[in-house]
C-alpha positions, -999 to +999 in steps of 0.1 A: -580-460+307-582-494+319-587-498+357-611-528+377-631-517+407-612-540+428-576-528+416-597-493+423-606-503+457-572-516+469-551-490+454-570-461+474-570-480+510-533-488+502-529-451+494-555-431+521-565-460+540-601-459+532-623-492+524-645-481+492-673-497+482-678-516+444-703-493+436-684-459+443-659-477+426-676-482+398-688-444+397-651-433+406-646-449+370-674-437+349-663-399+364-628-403+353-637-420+320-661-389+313-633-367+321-609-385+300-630-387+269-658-360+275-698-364+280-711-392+257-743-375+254-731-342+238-708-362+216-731-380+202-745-347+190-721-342+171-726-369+148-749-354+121-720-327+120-694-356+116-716-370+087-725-334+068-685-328+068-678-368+059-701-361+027-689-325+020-654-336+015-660-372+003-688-364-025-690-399-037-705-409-001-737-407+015-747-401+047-777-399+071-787-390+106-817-390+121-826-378+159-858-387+182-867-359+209-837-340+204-811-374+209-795-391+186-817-422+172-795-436+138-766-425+116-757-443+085-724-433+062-715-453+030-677-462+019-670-433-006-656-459-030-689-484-029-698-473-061-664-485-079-659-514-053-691-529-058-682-536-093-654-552-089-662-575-067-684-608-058-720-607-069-727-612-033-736-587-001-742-598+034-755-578+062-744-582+097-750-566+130-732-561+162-738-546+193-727-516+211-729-515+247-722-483+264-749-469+297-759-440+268-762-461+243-772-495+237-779-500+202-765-525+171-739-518+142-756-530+111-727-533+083-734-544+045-705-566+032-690-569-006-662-598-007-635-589-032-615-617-057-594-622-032-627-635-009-620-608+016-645-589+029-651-549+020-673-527+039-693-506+018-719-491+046-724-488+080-752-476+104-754-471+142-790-479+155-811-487+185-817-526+171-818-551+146-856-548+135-873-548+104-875-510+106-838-502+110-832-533+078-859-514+059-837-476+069-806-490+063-817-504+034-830-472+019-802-455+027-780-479+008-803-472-025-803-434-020-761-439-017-759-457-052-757-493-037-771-516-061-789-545-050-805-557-085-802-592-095-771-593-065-783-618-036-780-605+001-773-625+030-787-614+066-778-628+096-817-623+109 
């Protein structure tokens, strides 16, 4: 759903004749979106259930979720095929990060990188978390040596 709060604002005095402010605009949106697509908040609850399935059915993988106070805190799931793809490519990783923006949560992708003979890049891992600290590194990290992700002898680039 893809609607301004001025296309908003001019479509319902057009329609009813009523001058709406940005803001109720703006909230007119968020209401619709979180009917559209559901509460944020419980979804993101259902991430360590996503994860415990993604690993049940993909046994190869490895997954982790952790929770602060009952909310979701940091969720990291590694490519099935790392193991295999690892081998076969560079002897090279990189580790990038991105951000997520969203009211509920405003946290970082961190993604480790192979690149294949081809020079393309693969993604063997991925982890959402609150930021791009040494603590989240250091967990995302771990979680790539509990999966199988050798980093021995192999050089890794970080954007930090």
């Amino acid at each position: 759903m893809r609607i301004s709060g001025a296309s908003l604002q001019y479509q319902v005095k057009v329609d009813a004749g009523i001058d709406l402010n940005k803001r109720t605009a703006y909230q007119v949106i968020d209401d619709l979106v979180q009917l559209e697509y559901g509460n944020f908040e419980a979804e993101y609850k259902k991430v360590a259930s996503l994860l415990e399935e993604f690993a049940t059915k993909n046994p190869t993988s490895f997954t982790a979720f952790e929770a602060r106070d009952g909310k979701f805190h940091r969720a990291f799931l590694m490519n099935p095929h790392s193991g295999r793809i690892q081998t076969n490519c560079q002897q090279i990783l990189g580790t990038n990060g991105a951000h997520t923006k969203h009211k509920l949560h405003e946290g970082k992708v961190l993604i480790l990188i192979a690149r294949d003979g081809d020079n393309k890049n693969v993604v063997l891992a991925v982890a959402l978390c609150p930021s791009e600290d040494c603590d989240n590194y250091n967990w995302f990290i771990e979680c790539r040596k509990n999966g199988g992700i050798v980093f021995d002898n192999v050089p890794l680039f970080c954007d930090r």
